[in-house]
C-alpha positions as CSV (number, residue, x, y, z in Angstrom):
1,X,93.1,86.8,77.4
2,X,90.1,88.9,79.4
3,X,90.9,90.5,82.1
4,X,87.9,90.7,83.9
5,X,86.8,93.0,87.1
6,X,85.2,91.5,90.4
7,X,83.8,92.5,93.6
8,X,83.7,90.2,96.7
9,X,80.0,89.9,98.1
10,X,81.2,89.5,101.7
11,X,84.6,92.1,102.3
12,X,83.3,94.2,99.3
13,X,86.9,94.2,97.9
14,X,87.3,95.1,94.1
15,X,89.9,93.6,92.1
16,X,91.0,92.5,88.8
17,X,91.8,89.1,87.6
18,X,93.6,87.6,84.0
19,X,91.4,84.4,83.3
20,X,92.0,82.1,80.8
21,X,89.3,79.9,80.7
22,X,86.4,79.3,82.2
23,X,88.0,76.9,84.6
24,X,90.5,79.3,86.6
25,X,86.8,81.6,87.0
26,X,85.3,78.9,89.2
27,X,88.1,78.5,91.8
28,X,88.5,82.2,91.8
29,X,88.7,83.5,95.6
30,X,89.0,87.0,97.0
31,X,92.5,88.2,97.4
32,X,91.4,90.0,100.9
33,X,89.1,87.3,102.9
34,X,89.9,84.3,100.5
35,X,86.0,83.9,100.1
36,X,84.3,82.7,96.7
37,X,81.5,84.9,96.5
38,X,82.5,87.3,94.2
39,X,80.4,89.2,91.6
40,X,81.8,89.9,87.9
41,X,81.5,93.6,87.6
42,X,80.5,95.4,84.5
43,X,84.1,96.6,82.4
44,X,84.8,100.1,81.4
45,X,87.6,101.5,78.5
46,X,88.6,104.6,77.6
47,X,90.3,106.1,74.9
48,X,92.6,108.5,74.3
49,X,91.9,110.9,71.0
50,X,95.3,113.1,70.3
51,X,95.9,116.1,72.2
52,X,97.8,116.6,75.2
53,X,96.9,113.8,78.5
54,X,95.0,115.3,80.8
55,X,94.2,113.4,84.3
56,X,91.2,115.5,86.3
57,X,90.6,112.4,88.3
58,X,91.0,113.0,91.7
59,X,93.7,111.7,93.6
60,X,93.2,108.8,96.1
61,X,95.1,108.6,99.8
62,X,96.5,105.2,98.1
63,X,98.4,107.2,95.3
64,X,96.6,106.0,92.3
65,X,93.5,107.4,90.5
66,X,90.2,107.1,92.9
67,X,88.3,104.2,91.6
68,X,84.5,105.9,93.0
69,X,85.0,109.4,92.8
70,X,83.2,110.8,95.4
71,X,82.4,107.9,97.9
72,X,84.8,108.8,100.4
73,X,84.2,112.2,100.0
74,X,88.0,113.4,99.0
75,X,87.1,115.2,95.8
């Protein structure tokens, strides 16, 4: 089952969403403003080759891994 990446065209929020079928996609609805215009975003992976884990991502105020690296201008 796909989880799939989306970004609201009104509040801009992105977010991630399990969908199992093409039905649970349409009534999709942002999880900020509740609106349905949202825009499937293009999905990244990585993978991890031996060695020791290494993180140089900068570090968001939120805690977790900054999802635009340089946008806000913290890196």
């Amino acid at each position: 089952m796909p989880i799939y990446e989306y970004r609201c065209a009104d509040c801009g929020t992105k977010f991630e969403k399990l969908v199992r079928n093409a039905g649970e996609a349409a009534v999709l609805e942002c999880p900020s403003c509740g609106q349905k215009r949202l825009d499937q975003q293009l999905s990244t992976f990585s993978a991890h080759a031996g060695g020791s884990a290494r993180n140089d991502a900068p570090m968001c105020p939120s805690g977790g891994a900054c999802p635009t690296p340089g946008a806000c201008g913290l890196n």
